[in-house]
C-alpha positions as CSV (number, residue, x, y, z in Angstrom):
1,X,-16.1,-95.9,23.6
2,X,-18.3,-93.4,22.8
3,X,-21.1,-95.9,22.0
4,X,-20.6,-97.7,25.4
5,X,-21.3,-94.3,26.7
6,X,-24.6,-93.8,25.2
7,X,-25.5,-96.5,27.8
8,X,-27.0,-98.7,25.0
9,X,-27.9,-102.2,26.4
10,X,-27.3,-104.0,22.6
11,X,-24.1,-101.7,22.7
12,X,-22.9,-102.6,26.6
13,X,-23.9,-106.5,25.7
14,X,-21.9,-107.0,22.3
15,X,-19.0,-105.3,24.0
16,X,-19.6,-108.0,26.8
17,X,-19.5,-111.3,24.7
18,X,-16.5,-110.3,23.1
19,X,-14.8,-110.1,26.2
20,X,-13.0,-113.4,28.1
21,X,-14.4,-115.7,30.5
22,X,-12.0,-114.3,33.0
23,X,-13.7,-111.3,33.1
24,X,-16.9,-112.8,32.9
25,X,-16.7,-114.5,36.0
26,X,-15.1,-111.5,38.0
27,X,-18.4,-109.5,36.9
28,X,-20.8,-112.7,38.0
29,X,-19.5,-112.2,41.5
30,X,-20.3,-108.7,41.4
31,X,-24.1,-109.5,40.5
32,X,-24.2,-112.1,43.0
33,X,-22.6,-109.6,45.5
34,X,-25.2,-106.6,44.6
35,X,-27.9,-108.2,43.1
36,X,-28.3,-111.0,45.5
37,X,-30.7,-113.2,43.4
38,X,-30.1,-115.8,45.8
39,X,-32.0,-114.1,48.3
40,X,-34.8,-113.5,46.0
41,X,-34.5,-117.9,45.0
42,X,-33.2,-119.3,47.5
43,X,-33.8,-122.7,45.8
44,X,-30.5,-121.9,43.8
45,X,-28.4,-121.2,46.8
46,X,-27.6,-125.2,47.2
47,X,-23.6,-124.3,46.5
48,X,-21.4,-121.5,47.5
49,X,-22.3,-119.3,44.0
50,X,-20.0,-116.2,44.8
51,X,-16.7,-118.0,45.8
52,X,-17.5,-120.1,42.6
53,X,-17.6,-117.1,40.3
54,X,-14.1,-116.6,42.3
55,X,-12.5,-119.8,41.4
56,X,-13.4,-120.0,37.8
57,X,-12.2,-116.6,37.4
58,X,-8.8,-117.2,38.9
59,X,-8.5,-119.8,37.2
60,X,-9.2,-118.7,33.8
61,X,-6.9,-115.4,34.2
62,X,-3.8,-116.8,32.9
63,X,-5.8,-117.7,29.7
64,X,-7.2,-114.2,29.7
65,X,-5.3,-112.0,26.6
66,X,-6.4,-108.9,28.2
67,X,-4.7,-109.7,31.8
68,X,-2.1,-107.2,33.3
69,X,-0.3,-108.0,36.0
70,X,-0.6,-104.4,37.9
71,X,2.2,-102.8,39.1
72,X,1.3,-100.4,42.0
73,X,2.6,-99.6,45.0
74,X,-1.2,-100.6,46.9
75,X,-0.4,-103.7,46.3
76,X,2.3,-104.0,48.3
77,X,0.6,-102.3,51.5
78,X,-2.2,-105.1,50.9
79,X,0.1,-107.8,50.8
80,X,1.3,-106.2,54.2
81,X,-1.9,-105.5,55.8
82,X,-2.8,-109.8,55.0
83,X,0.4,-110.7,56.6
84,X,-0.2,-108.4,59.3
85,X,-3.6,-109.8,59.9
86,X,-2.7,-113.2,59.8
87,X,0.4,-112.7,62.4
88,X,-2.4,-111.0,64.7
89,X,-5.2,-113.7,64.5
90,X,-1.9,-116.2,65.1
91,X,-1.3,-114.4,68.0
92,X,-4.6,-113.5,69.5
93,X,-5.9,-113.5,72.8
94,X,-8.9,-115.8,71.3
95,X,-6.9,-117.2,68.3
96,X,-10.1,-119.4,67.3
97,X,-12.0,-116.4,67.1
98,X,-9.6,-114.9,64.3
99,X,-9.5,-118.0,62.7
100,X,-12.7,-118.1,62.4
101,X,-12.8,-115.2,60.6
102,X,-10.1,-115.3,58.1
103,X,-11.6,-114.9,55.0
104,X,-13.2,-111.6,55.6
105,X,-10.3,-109.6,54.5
106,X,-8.5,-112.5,52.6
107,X,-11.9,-112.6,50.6
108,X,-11.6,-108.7,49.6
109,X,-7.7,-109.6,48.8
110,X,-8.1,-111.7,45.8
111,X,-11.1,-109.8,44.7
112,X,-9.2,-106.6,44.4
113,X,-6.2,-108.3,42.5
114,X,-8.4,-110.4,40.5
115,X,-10.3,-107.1,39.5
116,X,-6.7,-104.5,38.7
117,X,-5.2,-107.7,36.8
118,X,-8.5,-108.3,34.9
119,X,-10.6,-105.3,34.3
120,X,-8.3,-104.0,32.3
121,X,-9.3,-102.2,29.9
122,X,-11.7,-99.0,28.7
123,X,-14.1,-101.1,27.2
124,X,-14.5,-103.7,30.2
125,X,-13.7,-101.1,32.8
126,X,-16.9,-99.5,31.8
127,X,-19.1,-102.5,31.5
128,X,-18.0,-103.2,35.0
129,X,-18.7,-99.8,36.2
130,X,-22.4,-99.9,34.7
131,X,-23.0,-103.8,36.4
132,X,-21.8,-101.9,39.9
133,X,-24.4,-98.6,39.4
134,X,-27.3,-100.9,38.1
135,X,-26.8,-103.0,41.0
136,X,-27.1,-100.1,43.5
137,X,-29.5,-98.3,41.9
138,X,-31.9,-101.0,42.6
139,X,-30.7,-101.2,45.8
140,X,-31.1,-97.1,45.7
141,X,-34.5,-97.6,44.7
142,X,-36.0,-100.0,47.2
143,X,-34.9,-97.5,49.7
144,X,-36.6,-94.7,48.7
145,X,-39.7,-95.6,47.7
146,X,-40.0,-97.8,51.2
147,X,-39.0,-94.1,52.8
148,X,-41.8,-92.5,50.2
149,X,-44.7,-95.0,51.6
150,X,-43.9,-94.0,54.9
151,X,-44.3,-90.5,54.0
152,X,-40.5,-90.2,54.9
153,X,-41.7,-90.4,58.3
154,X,-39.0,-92.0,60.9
155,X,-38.7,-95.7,62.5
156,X,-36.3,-96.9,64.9
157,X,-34.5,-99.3,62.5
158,X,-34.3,-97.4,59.7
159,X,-34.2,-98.8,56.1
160,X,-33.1,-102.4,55.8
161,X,-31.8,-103.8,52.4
162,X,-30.9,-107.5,51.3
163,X,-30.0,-110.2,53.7
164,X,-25.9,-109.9,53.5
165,X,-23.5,-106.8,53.9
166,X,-26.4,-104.4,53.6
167,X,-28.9,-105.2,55.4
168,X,-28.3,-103.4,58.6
169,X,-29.5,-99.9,58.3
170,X,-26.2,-97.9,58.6
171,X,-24.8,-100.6,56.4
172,X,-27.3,-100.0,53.7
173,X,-26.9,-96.0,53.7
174,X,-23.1,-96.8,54.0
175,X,-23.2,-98.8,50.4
176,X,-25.2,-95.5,48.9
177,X,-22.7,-92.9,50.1
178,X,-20.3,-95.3,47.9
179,X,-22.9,-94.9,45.0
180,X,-24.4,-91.5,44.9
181,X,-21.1,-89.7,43.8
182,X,-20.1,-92.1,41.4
183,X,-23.7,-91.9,39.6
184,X,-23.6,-88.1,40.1
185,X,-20.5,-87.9,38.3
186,X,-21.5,-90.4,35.4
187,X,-24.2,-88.7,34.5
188,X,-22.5,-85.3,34.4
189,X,-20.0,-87.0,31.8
190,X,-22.5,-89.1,29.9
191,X,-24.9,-86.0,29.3
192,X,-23.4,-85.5,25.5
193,X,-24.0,-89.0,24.5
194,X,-27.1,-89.6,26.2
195,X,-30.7,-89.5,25.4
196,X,-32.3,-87.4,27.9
197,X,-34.3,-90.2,29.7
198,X,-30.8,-92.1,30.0
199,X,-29.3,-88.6,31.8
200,X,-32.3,-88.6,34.2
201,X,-32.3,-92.4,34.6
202,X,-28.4,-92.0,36.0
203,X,-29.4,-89.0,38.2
204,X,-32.2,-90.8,39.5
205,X,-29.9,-93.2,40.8
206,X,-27.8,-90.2,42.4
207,X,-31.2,-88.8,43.9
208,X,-32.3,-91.6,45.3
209,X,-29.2,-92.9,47.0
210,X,-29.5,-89.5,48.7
211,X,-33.1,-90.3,49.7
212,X,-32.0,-93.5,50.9
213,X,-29.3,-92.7,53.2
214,X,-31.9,-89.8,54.4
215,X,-34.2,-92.2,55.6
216,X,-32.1,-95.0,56.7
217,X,-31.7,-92.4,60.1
218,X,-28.2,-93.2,60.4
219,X,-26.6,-90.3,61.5
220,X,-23.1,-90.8,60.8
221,X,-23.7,-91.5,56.9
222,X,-26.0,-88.0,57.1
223,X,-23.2,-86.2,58.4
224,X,-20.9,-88.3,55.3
225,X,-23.2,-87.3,52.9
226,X,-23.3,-83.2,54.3
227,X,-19.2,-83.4,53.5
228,X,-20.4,-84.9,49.9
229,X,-22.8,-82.4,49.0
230,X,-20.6,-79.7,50.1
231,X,-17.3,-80.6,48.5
232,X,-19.0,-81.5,45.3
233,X,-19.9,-77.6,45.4
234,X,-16.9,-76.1,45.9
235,X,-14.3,-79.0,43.8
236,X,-17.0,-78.1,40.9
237,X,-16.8,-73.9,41.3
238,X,-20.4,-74.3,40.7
239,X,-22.1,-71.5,39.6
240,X,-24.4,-69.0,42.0
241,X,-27.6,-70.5,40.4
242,X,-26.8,-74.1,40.6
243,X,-25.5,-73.4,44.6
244,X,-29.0,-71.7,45.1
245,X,-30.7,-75.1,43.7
246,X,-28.6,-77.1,45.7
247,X,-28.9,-74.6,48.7
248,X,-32.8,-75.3,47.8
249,X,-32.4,-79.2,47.9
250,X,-30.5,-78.6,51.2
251,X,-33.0,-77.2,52.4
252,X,-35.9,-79.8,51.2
253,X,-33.7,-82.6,52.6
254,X,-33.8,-81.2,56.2
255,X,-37.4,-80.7,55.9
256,X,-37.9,-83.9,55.0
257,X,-35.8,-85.4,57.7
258,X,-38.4,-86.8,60.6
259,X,-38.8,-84.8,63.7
260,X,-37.8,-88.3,65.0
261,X,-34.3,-88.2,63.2
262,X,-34.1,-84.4,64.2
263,X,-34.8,-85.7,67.9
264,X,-31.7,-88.0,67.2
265,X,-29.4,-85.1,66.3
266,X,-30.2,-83.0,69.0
267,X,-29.5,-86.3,71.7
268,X,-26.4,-87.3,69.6
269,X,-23.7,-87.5,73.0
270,X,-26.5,-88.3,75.4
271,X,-28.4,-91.3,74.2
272,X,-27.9,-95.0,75.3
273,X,-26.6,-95.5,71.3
274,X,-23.9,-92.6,71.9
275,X,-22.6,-93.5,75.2
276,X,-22.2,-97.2,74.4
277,X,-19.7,-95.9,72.0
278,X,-18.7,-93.9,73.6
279,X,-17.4,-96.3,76.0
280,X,-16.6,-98.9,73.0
281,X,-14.2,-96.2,71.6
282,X,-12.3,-95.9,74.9
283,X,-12.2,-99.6,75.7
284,X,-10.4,-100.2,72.3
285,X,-7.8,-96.9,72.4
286,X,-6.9,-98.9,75.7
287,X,-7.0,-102.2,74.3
288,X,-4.8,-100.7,71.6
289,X,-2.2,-99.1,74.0
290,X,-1.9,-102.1,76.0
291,X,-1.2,-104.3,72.9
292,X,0.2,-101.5,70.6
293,X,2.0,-104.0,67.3
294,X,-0.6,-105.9,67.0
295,X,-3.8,-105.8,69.0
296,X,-5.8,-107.8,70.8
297,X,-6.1,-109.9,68.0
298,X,-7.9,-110.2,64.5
299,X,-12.1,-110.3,65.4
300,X,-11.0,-110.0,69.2
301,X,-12.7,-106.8,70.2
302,X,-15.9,-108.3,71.1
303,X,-15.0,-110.9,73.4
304,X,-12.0,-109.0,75.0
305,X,-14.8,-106.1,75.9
306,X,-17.4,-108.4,77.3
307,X,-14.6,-109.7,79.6
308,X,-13.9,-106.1,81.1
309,X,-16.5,-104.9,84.1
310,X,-18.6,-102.7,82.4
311,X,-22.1,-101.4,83.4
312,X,-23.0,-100.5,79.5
313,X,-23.6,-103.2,77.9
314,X,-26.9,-102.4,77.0
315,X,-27.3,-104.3,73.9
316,X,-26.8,-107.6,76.0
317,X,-23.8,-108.3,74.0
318,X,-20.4,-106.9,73.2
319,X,-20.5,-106.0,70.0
320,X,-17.7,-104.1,67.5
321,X,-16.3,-101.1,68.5
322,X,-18.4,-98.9,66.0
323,X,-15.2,-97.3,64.2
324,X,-13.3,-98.7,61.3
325,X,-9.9,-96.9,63.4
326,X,-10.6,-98.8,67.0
327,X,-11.7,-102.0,64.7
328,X,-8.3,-102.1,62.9
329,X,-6.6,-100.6,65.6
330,X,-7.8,-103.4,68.2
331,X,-6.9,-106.6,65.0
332,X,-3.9,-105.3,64.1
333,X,-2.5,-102.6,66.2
334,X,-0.9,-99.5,65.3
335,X,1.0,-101.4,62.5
336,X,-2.2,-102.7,60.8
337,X,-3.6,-99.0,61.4
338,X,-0.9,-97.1,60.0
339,X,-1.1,-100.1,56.7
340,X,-4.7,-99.2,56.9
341,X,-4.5,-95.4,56.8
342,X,-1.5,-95.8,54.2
343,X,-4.3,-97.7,52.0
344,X,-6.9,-94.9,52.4
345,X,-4.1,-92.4,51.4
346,X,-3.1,-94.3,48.2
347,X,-7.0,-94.2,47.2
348,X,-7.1,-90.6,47.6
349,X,-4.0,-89.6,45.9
350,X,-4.5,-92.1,43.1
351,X,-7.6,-90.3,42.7
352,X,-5.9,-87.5,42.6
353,X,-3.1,-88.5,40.0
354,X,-5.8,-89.5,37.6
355,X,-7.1,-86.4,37.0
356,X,-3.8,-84.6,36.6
357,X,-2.9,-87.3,34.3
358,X,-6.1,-86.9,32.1
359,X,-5.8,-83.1,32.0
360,X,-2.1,-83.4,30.6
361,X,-2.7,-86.1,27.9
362,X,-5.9,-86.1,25.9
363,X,-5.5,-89.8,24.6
364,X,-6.8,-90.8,28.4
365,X,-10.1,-92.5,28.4
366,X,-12.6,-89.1,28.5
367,X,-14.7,-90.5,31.5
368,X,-11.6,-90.9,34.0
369,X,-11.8,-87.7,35.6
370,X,-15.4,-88.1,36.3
371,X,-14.9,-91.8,37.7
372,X,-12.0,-90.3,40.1
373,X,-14.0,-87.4,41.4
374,X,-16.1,-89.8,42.1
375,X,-14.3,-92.2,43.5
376,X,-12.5,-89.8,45.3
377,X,-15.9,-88.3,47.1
378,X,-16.5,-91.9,48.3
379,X,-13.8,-93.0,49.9
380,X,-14.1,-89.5,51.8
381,X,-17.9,-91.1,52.9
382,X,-16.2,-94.0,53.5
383,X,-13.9,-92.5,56.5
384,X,-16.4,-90.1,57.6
385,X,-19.4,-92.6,58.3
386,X,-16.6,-94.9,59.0
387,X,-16.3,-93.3,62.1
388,X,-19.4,-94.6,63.5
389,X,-19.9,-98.0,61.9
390,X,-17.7,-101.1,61.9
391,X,-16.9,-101.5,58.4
392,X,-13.2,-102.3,58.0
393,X,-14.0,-105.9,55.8
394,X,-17.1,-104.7,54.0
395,X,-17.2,-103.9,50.6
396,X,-16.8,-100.6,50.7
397,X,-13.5,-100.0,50.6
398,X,-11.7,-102.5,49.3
399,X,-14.0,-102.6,45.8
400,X,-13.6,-98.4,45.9
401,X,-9.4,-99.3,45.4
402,X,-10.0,-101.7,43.2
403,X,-11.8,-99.3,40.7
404,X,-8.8,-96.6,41.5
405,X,-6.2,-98.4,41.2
406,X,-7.9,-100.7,37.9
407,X,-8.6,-96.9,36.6
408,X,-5.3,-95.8,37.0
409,X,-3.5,-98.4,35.6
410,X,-5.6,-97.9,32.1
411,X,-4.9,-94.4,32.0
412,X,-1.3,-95.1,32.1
413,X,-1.2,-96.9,29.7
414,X,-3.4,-95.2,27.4
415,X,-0.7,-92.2,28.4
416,X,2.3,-94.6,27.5
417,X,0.5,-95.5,24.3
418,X,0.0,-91.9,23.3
419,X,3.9,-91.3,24.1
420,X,4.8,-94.3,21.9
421,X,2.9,-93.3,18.8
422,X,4.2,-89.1,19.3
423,X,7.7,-90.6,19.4
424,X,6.7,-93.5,16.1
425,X,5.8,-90.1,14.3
426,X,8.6,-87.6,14.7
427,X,10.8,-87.3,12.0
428,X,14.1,-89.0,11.3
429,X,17.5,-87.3,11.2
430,X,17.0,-85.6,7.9
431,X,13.5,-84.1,7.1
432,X,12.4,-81.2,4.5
433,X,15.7,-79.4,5.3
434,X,15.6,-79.7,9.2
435,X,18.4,-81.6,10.9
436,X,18.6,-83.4,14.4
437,X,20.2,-80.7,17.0
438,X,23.5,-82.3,17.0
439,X,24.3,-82.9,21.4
440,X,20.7,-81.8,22.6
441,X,20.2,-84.4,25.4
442,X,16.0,-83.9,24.2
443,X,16.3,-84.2,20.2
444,X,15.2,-80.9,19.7
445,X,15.4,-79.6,15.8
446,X,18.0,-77.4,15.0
447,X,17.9,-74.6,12.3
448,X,17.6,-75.5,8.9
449,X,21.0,-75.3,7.5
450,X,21.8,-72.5,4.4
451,X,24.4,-74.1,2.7
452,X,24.2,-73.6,-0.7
């Protein structure tokens, strides 16, 4: 491990080719996913490449000798939350309308259990992890040097990414709040290993993720990324010197931030964008108390708004309700939003498990802890810019628990493994004089006897 931590690319390769097609094909559709070549060739997009990757993965699982079927309680609450979703959309007010839209959670269901049951191990868990922060660092990139040209000056629409989940502005910043932490944290871990350009290559990515979501102007992933920034500081105990530099970079940032965007702030409540929804997030609480199981129906928010009389519908269309709570709320009513919130709780506390884990038992892979903090700090951007963007069925969330609960399951076992090998070495019965305590319930060594 500690060579795939120098960050190598011979190292990170050879580890790669030894592993099984299985896996192979799970991290393909994660390059497709981030990467989005097909955007950039379009000439290769003649057949669905993504679901493909899918296919051949699930396929090729059983063969896989590294599989593990995972045993964790998340599962069952996403089993749930699919049944809960498909009863909905069978019950909508616009059933064709759900149907229509099946796949975007059932998509994110077998991707998470094709990712716990197959990256499952150290080696491939950290392969994976490095596909996932190349693939946003370019995407981390783009951003801010497009905000540098402009002199981080402000437009209306923000930064746009890639054609697909990221291209939207608030969607774009939303995908760097998931990255920032996780490359923060890396390169805090990997800083022994590392050659110094490698370090500053992985805080690069942190920086500019930070830059990005800066000048995508989305407020709501600024005001994610202030809770970030601040509970990095205080989790870490960070020293008065490194708060006065980050105090200092606090400070920069604002500076930075276009009077435009500042202008933005200070009308946050007032504006068109604010009171639309506003009035989104009070059409759905009702929509949600007047169907409170299950909704209005999975994808139904839209079309049951623009049937209401409303006089602010400004955008010339009903659109989602702008709040992953009302989204889920409306599909699946409060028993899809309390599967929902149970989801978001298991992520946290997984999180949280992980680390207490890894401090009691030092055979646990060494860069857990990090990859949790991490982790942990981006599901928390998740709920907080969550609040203002409809991004229930992106892939935010759903790949963020894949990585917990894929993480956790290694460091169990590396923990079991650990247990297995103490208990292969303690002595026997007998051993230089010692003798098993005869009735202790915990085999613990009795005196040595004096018998002549």
């Amino acid at each position: 491990m500690e060579q795939l931590y120098t960050f190598n690319p011979k190292t990170l390769w050879t580890q790669f080719k030894k592993e099984h097609f299985a896996f192979w094909m799970v991290c393909l559709y994660l390059f497709l996913q981030y990467f989005d070549p097909l955007e950039i060739y379009p000439h290769l997009a003649f057949v669905p490449w993504d679901k493909i990757a899918i296919g051949l993965a699930f396929l090729a699982l059983p063969l896989d000798p590294c599989r593990r079927w995972v045993r964790d309680g998340t599962n069952m609450w996403m089993t749930l939350f699919l049944v809960v979703i498909f009863v909905s959309s069978a019950l909508a007010i616009f059933p064709a309308i759900s149907w229509d839209q099946w796949f975007d959670f059932t998509g994110w269901y077998i991707i998470y259990f094709l990712i716990i049951n197959t990256v499952s191990t150290k080696e491939r868990y950290f392969i994976f992890l490095a596909i996932f922060l190349l693939a946003n660092f370019k995407l981390a990139f783009f951003g801010a040097r497009t905000w540098a040209k402009r002199g981080f000056g402000f437009v209306r629409w923000g930064l746009e990414g890639p054609p697909g989940f990221f291209q939207n502005s608030s969607d774009f910043s939303g995908e760097m709040l998931m990255f920032a932490p996780i490359a923060f944290e890396l390169a805090l871990f990997v800083k022994p290993y590392v050659r110094r350009v490698t370090y500053w290559f992985l805080m690069l990515g942190a920086i500019t993720g930070v830059m990005s979501i800066l000048g995508a102007s989305d407020r709501g992933s600024q005001v994610a990324l202030a809770f970030q920034g601040t509970w990095v500081a205080i989790q870490r105990k960070l020293k008065l010197k490194v708060l006065i530099g980050i105090a200092l970079l606090v400070g920069l940032g604002y500076a930075l931030l276009p009077a435009g965007e500042k202008a933005r702030f200070s009308r946050a409540g007032t504006d068109k964008t604010s009171i639309q929804r506003l009035d989104y997030w009070r059409a759905g609480w009702n929509m949600i108390k007047s169907h409170p199981f299950l909704g209005v129906g999975y994808f139904n928010f839209a079309p049951v708004y623009a049937s209401l009389p409303s006089d602010k519908l400004w955008h010339g269309t009903a659109q989602l309700p702008h709040n992953i709570f009302i989204q889920v709320g409306t599909d699946a009513g409060f028993i899809g939003l309390a599967i929902f919130l149970m989801l978001i709780y298991r992520n946290l506390k997984i999180t949280k498990d992980i680390r207490r884990l890894c401090e009691r038992n030092p055979g646990a892979p060494a860069f857990a802890p990090s990859v949790a903090r991490g982790l942990a700090l981006t599901t928390w951007g998740f709920v907080i810019a969550g609040q203002f963007n409809t991004v229930a069925y992106y892939p935010f969330f759903w790949i963020n628990l894949a990585l917990t609960v894929s993480l956790a399951n290694i460091v169990r076992r590396a923990v079991e493994e650990q247990s297995s090998a103490r208990l292969a070495r303690r002595p026997g019965p007998l051993y230089m004089g010692w003798v098993a305590g005869a009735g202790s319930p915990e085999g613990e060594l009795a005196a040595p006897r004096n018998d002549p």
